[in-house]
C-alpha positions as CSV (number, residue, x, y, z in Angstrom):
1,X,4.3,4.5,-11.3
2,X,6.3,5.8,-8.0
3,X,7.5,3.6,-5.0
4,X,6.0,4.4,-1.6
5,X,7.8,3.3,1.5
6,X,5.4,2.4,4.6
7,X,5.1,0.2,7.6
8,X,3.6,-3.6,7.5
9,X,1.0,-3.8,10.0
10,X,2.4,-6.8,10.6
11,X,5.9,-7.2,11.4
12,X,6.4,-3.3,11.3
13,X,9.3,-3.6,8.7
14,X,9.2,-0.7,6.0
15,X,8.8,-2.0,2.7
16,X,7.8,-0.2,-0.6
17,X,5.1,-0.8,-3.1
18,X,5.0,0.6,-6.0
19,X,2.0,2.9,-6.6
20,X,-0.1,3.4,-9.8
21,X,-1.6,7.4,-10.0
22,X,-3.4,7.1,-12.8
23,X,-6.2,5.4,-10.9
24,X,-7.5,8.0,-8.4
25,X,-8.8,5.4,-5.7
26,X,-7.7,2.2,-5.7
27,X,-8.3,-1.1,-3.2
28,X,-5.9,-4.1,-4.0
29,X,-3.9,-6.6,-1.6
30,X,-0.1,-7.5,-2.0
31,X,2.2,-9.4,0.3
32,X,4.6,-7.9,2.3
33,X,7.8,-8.4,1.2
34,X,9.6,-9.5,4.6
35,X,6.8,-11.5,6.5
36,X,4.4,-12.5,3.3
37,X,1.0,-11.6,5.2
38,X,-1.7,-10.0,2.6
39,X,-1.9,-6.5,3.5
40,X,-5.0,-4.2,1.9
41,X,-3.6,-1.0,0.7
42,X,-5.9,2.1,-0.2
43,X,-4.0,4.6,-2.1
44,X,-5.9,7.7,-3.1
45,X,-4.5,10.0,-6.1
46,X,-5.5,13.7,-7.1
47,X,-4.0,15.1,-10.2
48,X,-1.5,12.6,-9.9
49,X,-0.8,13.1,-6.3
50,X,-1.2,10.6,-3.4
51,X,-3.0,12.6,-0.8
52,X,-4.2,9.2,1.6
53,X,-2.8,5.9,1.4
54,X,-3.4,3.2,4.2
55,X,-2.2,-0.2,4.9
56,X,-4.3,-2.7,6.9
57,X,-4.0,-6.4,7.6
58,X,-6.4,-8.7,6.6
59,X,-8.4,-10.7,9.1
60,X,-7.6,-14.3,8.8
């Protein structure tokens, strides 16, 4: 597990997630931490490396 620090698409406060690598592609939804809106993140791992990660909100 490492933390990654990106924007909400939301309020456009960094926050951090903490990512899991041992997954190469994952989809999953968490709230942000400062406005509590669901935001989809897509991290993408190789060898244990993020190479992509995105953060989108969700439609509502």
């Amino acid at each position: 597990m490492f933390e990654h620090f990106f924007q909400c698409p939301y309020c456009w406060e960094q926050i951090s997630m903490l990512l899991d690598p041992s997954i190469p592609y994952q989809v999953y939804v968490e709230d942000c931490e400062v406005c509590c809106n669901p935001i989809e993140l897509h991290p993408r791992f190789e060898d244990q490396e993020l190479i992509s990660f995105d953060a989108v909100s969700i439609e509502q």
